[in-house]
N, C-alpha and C positions, 0 to 999 in steps of 0.2 A: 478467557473470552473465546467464543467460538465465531471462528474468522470463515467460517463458510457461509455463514449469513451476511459478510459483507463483502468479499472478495471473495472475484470471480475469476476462473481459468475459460477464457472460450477462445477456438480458434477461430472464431469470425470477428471477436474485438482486439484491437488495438495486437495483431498478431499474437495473440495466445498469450499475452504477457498479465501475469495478475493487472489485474482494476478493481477498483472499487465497484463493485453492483449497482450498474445499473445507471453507470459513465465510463468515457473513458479515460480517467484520470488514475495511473499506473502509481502500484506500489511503488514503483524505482523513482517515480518523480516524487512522490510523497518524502522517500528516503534522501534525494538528490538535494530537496529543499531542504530538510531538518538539518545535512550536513554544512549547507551554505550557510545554515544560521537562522533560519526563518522558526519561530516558536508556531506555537498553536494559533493564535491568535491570528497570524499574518498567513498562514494556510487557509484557514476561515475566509478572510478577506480577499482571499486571491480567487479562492476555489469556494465561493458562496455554495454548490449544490453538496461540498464536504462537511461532514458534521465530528464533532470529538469522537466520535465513537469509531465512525470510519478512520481516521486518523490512527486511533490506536491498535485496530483492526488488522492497518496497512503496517506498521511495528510490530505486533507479535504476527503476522504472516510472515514477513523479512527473519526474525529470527527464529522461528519455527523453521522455518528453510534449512537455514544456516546450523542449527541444531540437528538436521539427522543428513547433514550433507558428511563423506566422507573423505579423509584427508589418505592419500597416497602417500608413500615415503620413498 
């Protein structure tokens, strides 16, 4: 999936932190919920203008991150 069509880096939203396109509801919150337990369904309901796709957008941008992040020893 290509996550530049839904997530955005701008430094005039939500301080440069990824968002979903075109709100400003943050990958880390998207990630912050899924940890707390929240499924898709209750993302949906919390975050009406969020759709599945944004959702999974916001998950492979988080480990695409994480994927070319480099670890010091």
């Amino acid at each position: 999936m290509a996550t530049d069509a839904r997530i955005e880096v701008n430094p005039n939203v939500m301080l440069g932190k990824p968002v979903v396109r075109g709100t400003r509801i943050t990958v880390e919150l998207i990630l912050r919920k899924i940890a707390e337990g929240a499924d898709e369904a209750a993302l949906l309901a919390m975050y009406p203008h969020l759709t599945r796709a944004d959702i999974q957008a916001a998950v492979t941008f988080a480990a695409d991150a994480l994927a070319h992040e480099e670890t010091l020893e």
